[in-house]
Backbone as ProteinMPNN parsed JSONL, in Angstrom:
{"seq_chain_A": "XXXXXXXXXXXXXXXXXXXXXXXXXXXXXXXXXXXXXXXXXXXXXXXXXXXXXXXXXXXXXXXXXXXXXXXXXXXXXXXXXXXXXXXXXXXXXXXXXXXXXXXXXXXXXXXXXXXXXXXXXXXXXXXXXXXXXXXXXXXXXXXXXXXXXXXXXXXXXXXXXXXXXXXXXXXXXXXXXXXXXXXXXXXXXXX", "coords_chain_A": {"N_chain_A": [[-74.752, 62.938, -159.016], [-75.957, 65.881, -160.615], [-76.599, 68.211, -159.77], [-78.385, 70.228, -160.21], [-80.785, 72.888, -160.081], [-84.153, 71.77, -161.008], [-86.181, 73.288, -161.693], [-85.173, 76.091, -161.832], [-83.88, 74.807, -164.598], [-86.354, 74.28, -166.298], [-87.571, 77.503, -166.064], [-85.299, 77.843, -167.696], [-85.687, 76.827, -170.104], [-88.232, 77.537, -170.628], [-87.941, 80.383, -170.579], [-86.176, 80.436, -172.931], [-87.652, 79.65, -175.349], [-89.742, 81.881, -174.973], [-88.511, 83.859, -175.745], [-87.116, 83.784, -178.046], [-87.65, 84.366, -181.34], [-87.952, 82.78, -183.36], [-87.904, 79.904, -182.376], [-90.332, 80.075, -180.423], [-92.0, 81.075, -183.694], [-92.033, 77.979, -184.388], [-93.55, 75.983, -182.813], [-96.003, 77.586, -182.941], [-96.146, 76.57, -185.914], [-96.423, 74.072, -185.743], [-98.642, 73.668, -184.021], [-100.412, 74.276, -186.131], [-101.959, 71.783, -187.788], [-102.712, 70.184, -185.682], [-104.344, 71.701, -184.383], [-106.099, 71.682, -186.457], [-106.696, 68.624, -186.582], [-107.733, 68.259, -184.125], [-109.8, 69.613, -184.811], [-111.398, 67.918, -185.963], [-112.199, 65.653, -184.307], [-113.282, 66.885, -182.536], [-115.265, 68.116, -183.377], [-117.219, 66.585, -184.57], [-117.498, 65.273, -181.643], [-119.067, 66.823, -180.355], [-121.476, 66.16, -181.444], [-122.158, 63.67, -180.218], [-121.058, 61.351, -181.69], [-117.983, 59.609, -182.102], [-114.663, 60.209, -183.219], [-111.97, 58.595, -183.758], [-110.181, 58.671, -185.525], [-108.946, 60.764, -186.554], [-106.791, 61.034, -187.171], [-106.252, 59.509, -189.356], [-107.656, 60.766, -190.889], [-106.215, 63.336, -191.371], [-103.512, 61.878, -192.426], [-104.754, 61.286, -194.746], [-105.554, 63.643, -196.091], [-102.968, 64.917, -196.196], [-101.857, 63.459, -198.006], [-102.949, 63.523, -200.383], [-102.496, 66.322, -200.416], [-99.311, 66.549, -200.993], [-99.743, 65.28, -203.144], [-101.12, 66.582, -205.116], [-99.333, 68.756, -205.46], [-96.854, 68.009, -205.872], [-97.829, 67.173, -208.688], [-98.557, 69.37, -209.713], [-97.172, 71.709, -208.668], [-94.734, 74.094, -210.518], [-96.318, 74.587, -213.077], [-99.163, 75.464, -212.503], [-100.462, 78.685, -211.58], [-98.833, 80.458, -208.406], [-101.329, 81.128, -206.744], [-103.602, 79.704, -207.152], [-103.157, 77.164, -207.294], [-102.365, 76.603, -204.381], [-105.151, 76.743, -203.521], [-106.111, 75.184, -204.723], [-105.057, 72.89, -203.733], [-105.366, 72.812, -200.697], [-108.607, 72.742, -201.121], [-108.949, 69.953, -202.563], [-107.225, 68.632, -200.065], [-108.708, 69.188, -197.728], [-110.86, 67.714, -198.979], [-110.335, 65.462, -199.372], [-109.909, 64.35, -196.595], [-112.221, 64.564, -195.091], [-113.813, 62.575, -196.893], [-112.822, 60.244, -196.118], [-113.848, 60.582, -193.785], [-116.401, 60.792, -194.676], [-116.974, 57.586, -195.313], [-116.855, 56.748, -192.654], [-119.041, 57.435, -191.498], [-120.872, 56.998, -193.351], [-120.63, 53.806, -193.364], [-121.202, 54.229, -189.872], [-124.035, 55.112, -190.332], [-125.685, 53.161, -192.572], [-124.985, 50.962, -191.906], [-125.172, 50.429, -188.964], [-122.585, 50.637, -187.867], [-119.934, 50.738, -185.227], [-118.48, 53.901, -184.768], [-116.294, 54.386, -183.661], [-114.903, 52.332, -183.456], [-114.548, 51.908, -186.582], [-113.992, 54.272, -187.141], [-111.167, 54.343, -186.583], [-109.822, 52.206, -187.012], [-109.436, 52.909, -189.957], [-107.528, 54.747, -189.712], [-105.295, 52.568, -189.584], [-105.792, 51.613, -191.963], [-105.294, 54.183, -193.963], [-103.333, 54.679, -193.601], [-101.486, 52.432, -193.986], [-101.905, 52.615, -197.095], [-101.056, 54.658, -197.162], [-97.784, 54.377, -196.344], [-97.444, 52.752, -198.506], [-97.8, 54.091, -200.948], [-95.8, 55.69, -200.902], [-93.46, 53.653, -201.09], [-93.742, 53.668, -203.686], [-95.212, 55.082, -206.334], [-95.091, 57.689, -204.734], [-92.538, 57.774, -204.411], [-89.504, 58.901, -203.62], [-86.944, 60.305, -206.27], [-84.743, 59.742, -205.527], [-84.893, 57.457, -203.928], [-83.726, 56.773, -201.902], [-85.066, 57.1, -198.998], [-87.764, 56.705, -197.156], [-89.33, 58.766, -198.507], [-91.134, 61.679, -200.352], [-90.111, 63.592, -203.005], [-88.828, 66.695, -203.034], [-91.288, 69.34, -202.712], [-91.885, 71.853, -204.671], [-90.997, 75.572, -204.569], [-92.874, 77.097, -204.789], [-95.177, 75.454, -204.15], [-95.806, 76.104, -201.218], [-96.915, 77.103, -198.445], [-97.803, 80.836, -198.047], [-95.299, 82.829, -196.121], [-96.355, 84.408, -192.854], [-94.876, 86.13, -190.547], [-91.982, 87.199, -190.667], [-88.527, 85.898, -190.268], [-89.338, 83.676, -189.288], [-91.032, 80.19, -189.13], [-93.894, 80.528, -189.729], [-97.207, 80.41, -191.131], [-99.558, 81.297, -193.805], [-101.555, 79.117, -192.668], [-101.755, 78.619, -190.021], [-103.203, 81.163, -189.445], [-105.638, 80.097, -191.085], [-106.081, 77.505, -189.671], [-106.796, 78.713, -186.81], [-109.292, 80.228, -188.135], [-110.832, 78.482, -189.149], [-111.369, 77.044, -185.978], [-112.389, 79.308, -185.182], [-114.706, 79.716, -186.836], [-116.17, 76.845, -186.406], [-116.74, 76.909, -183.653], [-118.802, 78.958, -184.206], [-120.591, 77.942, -185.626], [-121.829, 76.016, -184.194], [-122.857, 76.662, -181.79], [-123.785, 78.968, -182.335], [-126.007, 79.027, -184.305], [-128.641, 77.729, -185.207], [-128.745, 75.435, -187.212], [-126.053, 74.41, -185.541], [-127.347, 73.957, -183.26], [-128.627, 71.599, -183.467], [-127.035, 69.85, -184.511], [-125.803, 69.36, -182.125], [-127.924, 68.315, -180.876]], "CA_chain_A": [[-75.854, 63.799, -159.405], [-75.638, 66.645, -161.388], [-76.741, 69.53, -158.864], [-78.953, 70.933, -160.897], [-82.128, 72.361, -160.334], [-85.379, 71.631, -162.032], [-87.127, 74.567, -161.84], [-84.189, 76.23, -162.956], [-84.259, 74.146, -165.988], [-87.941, 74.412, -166.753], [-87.527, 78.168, -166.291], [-84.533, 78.762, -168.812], [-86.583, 76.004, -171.053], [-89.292, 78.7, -170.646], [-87.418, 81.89, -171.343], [-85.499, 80.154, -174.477], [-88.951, 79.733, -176.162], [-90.612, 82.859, -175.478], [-87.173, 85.111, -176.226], [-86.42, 83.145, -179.345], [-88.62, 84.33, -182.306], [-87.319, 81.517, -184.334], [-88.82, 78.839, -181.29], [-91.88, 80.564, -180.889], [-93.296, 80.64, -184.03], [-91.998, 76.532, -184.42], [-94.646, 76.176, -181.699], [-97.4, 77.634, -184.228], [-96.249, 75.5, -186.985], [-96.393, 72.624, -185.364], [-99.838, 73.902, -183.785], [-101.427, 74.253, -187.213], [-101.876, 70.446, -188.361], [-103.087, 69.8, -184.12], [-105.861, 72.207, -184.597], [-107.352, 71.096, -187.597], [-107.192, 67.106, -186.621], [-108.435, 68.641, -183.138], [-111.01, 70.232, -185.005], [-112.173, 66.897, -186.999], [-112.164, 64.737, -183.325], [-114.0, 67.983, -181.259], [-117.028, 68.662, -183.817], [-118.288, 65.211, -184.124], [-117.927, 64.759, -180.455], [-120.156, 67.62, -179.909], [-123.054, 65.393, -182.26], [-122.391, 62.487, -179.872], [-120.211, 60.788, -182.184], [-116.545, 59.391, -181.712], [-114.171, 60.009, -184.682], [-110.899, 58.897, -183.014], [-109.574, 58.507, -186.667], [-108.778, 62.174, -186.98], [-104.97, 61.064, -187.926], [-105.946, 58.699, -190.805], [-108.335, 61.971, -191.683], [-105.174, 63.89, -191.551], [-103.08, 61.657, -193.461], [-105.987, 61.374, -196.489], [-105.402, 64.81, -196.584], [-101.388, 65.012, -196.451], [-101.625, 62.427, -199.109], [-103.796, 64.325, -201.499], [-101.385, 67.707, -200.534], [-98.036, 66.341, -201.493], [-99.758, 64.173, -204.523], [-101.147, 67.681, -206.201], [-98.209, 70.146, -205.067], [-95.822, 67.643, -206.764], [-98.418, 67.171, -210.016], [-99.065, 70.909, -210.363], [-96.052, 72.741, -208.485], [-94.772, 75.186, -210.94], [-97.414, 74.641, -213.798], [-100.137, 76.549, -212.576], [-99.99, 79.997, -210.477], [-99.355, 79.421, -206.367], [-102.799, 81.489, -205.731], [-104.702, 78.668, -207.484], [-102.298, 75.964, -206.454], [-102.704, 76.589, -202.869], [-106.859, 77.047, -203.788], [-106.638, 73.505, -205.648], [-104.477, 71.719, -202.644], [-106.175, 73.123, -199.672], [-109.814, 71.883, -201.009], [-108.253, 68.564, -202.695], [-106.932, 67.969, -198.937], [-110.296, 69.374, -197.303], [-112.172, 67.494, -199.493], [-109.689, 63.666, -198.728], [-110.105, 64.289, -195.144], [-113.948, 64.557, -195.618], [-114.019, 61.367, -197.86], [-112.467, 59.188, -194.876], [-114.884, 60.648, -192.408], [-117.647, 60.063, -194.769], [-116.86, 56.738, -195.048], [-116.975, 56.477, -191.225], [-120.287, 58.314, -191.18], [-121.7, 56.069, -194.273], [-121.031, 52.757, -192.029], [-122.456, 53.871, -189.475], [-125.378, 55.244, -191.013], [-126.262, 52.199, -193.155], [-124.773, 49.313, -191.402], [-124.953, 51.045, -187.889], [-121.437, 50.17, -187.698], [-119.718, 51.462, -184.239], [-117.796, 54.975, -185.555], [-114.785, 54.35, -182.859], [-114.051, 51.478, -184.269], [-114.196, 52.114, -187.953], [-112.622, 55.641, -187.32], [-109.796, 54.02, -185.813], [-109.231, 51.158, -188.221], [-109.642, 53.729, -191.014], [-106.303, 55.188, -189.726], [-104.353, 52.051, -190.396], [-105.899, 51.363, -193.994], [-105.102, 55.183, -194.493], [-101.359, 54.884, -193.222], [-100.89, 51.955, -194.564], [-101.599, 53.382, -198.051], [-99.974, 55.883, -197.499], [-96.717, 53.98, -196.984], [-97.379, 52.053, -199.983], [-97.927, 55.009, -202.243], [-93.936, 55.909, -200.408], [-92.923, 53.077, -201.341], [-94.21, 53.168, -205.343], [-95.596, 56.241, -207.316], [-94.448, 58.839, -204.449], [-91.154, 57.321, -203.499], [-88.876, 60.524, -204.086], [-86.602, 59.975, -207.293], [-82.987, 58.896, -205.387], [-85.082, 56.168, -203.525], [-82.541, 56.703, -200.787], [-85.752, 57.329, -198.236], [-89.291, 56.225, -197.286], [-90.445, 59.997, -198.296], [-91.761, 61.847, -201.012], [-89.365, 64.787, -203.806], [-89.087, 67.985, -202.29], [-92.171, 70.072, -203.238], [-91.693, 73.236, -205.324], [-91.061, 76.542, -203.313], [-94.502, 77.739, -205.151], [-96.522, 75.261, -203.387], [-95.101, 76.424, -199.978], [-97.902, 78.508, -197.578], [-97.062, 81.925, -197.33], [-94.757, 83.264, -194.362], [-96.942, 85.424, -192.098], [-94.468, 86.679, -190.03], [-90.445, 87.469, -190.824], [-87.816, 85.243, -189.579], [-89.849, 82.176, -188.88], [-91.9, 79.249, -190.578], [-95.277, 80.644, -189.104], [-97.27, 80.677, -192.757], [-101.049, 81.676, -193.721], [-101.872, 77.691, -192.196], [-101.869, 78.962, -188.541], [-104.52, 82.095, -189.047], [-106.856, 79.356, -191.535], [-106.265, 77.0, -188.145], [-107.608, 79.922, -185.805], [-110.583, 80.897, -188.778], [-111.851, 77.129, -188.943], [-111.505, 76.861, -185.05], [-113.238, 80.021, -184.888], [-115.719, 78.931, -187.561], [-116.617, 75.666, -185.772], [-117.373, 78.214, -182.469], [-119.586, 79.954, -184.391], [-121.585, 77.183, -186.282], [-122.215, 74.824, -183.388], [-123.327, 77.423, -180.334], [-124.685, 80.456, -182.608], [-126.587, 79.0, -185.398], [-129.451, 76.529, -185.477], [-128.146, 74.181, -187.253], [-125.286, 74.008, -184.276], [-127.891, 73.344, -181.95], [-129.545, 70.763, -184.01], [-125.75, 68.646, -184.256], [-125.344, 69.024, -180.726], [-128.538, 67.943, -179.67]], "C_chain_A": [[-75.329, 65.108, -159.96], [-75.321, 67.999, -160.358], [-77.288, 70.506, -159.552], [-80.605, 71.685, -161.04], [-83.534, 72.598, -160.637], [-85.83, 72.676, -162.221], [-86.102, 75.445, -162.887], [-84.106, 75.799, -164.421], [-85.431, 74.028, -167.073], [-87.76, 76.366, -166.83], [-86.743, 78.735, -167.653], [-84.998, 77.991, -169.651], [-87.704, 77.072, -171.521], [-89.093, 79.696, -171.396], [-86.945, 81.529, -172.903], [-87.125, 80.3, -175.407], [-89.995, 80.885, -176.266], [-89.79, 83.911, -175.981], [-87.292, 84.78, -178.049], [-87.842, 83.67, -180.266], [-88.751, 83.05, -182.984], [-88.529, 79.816, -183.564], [-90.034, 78.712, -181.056], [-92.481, 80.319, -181.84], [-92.594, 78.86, -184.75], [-93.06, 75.935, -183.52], [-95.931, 76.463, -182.175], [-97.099, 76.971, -185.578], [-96.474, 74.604, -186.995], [-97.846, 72.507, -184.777], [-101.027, 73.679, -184.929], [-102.026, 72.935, -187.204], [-102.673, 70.039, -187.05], [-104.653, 70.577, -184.137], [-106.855, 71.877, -185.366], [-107.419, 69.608, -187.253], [-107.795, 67.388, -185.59], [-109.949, 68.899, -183.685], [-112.064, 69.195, -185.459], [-112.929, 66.212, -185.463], [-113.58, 65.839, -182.805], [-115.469, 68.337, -182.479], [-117.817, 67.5, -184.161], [-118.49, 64.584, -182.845], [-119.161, 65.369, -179.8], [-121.68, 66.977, -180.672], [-122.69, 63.891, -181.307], [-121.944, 61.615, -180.105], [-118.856, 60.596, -181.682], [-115.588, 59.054, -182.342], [-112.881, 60.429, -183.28], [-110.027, 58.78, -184.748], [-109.416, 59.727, -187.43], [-107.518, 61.966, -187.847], [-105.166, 60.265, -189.195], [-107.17, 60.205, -191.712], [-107.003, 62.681, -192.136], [-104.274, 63.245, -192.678], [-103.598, 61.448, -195.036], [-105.525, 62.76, -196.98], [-104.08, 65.282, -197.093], [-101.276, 64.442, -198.074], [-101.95, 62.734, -200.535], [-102.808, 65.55, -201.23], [-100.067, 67.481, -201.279], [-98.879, 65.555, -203.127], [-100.062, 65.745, -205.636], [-99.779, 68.497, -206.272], [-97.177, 69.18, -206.038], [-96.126, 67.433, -208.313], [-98.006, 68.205, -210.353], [-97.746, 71.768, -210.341], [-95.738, 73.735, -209.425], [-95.428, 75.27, -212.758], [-98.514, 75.466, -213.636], [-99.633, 78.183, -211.636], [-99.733, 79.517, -208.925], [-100.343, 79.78, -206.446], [-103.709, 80.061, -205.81], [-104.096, 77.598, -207.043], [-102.727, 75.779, -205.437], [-104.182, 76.041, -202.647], [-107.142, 75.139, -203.671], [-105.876, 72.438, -204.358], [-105.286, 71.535, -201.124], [-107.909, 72.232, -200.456], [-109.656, 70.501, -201.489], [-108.073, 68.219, -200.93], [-108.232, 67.855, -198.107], [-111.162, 68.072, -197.887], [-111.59, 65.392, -199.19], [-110.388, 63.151, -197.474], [-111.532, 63.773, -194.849], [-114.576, 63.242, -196.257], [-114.054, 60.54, -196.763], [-113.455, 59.335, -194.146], [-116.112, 60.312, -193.149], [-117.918, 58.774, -194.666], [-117.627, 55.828, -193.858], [-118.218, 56.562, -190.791], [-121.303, 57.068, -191.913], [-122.119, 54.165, -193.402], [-121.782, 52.993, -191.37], [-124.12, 54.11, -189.604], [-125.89, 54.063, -191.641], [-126.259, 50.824, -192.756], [-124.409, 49.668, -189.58], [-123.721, 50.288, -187.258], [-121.113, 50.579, -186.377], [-118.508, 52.45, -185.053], [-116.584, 54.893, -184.913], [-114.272, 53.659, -183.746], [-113.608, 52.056, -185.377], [-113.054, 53.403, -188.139], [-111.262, 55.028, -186.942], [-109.422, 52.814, -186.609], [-109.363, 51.92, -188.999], [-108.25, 54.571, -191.18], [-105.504, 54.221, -189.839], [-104.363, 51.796, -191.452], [-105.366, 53.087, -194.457], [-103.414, 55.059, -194.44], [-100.985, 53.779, -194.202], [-100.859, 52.19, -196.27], [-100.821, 54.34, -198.392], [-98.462, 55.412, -197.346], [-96.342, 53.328, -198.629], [-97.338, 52.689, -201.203], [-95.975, 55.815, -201.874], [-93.302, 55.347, -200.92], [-92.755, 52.763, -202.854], [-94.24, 54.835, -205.601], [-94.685, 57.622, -206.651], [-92.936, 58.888, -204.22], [-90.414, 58.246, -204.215], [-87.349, 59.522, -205.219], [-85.021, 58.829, -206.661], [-83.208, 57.631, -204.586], [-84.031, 56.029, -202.107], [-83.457, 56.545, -199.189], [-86.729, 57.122, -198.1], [-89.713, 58.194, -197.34], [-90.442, 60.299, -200.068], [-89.908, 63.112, -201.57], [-89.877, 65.632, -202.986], [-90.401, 68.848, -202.99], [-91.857, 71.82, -203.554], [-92.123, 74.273, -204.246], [-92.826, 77.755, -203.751], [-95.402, 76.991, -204.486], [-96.511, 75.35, -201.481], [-96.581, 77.095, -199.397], [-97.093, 80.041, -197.649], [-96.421, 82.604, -196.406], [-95.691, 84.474, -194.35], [-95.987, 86.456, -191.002], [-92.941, 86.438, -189.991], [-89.803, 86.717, -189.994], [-88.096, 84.349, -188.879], [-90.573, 81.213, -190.115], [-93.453, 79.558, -190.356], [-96.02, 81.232, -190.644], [-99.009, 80.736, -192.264], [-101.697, 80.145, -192.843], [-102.671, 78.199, -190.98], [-103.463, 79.72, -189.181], [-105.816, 80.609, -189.882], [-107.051, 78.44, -190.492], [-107.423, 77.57, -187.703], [-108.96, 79.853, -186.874], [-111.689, 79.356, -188.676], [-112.179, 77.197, -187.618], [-112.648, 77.703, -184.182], [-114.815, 80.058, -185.713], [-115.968, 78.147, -186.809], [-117.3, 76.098, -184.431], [-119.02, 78.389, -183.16], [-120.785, 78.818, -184.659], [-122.069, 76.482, -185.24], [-122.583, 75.519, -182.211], [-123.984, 78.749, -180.875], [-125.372, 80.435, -182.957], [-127.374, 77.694, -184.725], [-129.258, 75.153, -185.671], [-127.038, 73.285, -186.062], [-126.084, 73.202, -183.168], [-128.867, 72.509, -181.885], [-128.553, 69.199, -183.849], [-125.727, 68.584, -182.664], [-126.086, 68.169, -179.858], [-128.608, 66.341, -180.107]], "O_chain_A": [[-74.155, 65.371, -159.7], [-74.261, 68.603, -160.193], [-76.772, 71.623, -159.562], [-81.463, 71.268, -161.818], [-84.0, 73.726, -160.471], [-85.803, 72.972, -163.416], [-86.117, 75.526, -164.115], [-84.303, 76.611, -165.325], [-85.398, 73.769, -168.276], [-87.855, 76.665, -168.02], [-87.14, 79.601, -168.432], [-84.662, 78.594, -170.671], [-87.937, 77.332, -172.701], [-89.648, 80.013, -172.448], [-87.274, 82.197, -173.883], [-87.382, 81.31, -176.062], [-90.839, 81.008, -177.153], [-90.301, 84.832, -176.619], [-87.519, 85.561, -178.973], [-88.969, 83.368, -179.874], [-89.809, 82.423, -183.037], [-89.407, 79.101, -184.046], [-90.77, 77.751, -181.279], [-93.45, 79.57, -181.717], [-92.899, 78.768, -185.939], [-93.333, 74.882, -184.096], [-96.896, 75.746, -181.91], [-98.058, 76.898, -186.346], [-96.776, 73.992, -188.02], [-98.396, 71.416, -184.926], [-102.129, 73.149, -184.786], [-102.894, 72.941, -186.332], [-103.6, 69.323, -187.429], [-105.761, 70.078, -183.945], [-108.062, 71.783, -185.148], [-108.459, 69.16, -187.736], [-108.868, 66.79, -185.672], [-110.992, 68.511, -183.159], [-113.278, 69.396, -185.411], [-114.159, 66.234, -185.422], [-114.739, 65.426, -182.769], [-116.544, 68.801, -182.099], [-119.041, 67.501, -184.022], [-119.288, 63.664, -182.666], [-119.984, 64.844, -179.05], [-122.799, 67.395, -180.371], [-123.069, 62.883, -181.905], [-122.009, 60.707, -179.277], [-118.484, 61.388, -180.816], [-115.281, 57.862, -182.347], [-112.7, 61.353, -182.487], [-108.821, 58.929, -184.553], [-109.652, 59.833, -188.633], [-107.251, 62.528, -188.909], [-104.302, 60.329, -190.07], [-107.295, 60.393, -192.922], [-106.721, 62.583, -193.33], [-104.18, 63.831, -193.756], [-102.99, 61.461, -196.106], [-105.164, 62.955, -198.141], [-103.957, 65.905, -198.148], [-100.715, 64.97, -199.034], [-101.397, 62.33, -201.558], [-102.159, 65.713, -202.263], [-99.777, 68.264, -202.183], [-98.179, 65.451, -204.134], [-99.415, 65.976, -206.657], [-99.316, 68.782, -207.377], [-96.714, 69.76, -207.02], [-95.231, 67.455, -209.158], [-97.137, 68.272, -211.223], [-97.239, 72.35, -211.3], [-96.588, 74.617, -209.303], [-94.894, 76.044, -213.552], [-98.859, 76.189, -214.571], [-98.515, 78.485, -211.219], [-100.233, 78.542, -208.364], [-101.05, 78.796, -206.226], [-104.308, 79.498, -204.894], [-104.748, 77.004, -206.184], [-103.513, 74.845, -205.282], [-104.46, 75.148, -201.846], [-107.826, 74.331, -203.043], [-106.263, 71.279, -204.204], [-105.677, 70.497, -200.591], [-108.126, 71.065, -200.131], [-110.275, 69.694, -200.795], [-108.932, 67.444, -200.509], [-108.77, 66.786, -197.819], [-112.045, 67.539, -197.215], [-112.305, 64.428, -198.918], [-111.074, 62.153, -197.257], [-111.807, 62.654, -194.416], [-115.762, 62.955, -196.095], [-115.128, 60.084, -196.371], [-114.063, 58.336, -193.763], [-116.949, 59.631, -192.558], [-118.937, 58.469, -194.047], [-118.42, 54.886, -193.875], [-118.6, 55.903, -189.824], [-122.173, 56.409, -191.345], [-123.159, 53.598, -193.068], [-122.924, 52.552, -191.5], [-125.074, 53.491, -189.132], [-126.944, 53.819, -191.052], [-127.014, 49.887, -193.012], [-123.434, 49.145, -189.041], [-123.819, 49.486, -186.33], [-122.181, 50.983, -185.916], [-117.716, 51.922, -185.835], [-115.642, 55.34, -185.567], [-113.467, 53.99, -184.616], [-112.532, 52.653, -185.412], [-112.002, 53.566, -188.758], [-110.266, 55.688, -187.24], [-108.196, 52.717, -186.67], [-110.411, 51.277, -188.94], [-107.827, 54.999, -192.254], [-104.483, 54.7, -190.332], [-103.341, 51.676, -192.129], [-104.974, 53.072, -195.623], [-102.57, 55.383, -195.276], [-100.263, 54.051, -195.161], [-99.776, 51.947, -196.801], [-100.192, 54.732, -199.375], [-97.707, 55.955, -198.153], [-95.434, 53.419, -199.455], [-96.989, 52.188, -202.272], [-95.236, 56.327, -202.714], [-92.355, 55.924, -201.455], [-91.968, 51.932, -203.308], [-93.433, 55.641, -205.138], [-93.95, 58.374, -207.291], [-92.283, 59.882, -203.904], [-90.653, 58.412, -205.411], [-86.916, 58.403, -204.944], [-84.515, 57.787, -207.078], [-82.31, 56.807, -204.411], [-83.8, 54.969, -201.525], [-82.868, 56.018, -198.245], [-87.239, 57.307, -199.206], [-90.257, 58.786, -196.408], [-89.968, 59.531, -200.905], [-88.95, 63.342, -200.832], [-90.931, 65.565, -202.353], [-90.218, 68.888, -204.207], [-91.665, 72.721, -202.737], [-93.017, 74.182, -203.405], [-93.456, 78.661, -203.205], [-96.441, 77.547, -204.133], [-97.195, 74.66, -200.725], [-97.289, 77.615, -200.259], [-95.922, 80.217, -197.313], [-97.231, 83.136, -195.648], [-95.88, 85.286, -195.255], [-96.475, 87.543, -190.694], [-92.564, 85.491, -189.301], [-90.286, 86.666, -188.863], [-87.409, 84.025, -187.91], [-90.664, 81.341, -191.336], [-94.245, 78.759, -190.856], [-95.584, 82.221, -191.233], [-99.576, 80.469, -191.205], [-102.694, 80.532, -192.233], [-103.899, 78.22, -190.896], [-104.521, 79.112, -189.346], [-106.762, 80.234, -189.189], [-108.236, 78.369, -190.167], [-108.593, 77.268, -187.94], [-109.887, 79.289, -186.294], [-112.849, 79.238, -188.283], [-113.384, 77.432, -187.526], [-113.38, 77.387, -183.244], [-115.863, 80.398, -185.164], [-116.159, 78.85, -185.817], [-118.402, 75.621, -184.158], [-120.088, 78.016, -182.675], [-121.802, 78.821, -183.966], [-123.241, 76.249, -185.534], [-122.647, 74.685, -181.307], [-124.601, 79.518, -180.138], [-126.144, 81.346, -182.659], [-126.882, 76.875, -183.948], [-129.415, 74.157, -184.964], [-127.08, 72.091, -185.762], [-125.738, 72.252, -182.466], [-129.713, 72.374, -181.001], [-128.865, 68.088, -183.421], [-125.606, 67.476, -182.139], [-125.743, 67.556, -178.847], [-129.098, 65.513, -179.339]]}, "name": "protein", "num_of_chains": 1, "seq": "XXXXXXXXXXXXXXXXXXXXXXXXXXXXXXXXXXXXXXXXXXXXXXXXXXXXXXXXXXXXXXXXXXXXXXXXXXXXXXXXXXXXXXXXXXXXXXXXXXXXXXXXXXXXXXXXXXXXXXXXXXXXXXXXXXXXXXXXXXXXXXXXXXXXXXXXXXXXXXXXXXXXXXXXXXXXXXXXXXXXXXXXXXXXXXX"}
């Protein structure tokens, strides 16, 4: 046995991550992407609904991000870039869930299900577009060309990867607050 112990280990596990700037904000980068598929799962649960197919929402959206950022990259300005990728992805994500929504609305489909088979027809497209149109030029890898440092997020805070993503996170999260417990309409989805 080692002689080592745990707590100990969980503590300097602890300290490394809140000392470290660098660790820290890896922790909100990795947060961003969790909040917003959080956010897709948590506001149709509050209407009663059950969209477990947040991740094939997510990848609709990835899929549409890397497909413009590598079209457009340094062709147009970043402001509008960013503008045109962000609602392109918004607007993927949205497609899938209508989908989900359209079933069961017309063919009172069950929404678990479909949401959740909706994430392997989404993945599996999405390898397939890896494997063809996006497959990055040296073919050496199931991924996509590096994307131009113009269609990047902006860093928010020096000496990390913590980029405008995080606060639009927080503003939707705090948006979704607001709409569904302040406003009417909120308390029209909920009921």
């Amino acid at each position: 046995f080692m002689k080592i112990n745990p707590v100990t280990v969980i503590a300097e596990a602890g300290r490394k991550i809140l000392t470290d700037k660098y660790t820290t904000g890896e922790i909100f980068v990795k947060a961003t992407p969790l909040i917003f598929t959080s956010l897709a799962f948590a506001f149709t649960y509050q209407a009663n609904l059950y969209n477990i197919g947040a991740q094939g929402q997510f990848y609709a959206g990835s899929i549409t991000a890397i497909s413009l950022s590598l079209a457009l990259g340094d062709r147009i300005p970043t402001a509008l870039l960013l503008v045109i990728v962000g609602i392109g992805s918004f607007a993927a994500g949205a497609f899938v869930g209508a989908l989900i929504g359209l079933a069961k609305a017309r063919f009172n489909a069950n929404e678990f299900l479909v949401s959740m088979m909706s994430t392997y027809v989404v993945n599996a497209f999405m390898d397939y577009l890896l494997r063809t149109i996006l497959k990055e030029t040296k073919a050496e890898y199931l991924q996509t060309d590096p994307i131009k440092k113009s269609a990047y997020l902006p860093k928010i805070v020096n000496g990390t990867r913590i980029h405008l993503g995080f606060v639009l996170a927080i503003l939707a999260a705090v948006g979704c607050y607001v709409l569904l417990y302040k406003t009417t309409l909120g308390f029209r989805i909920r009921a």
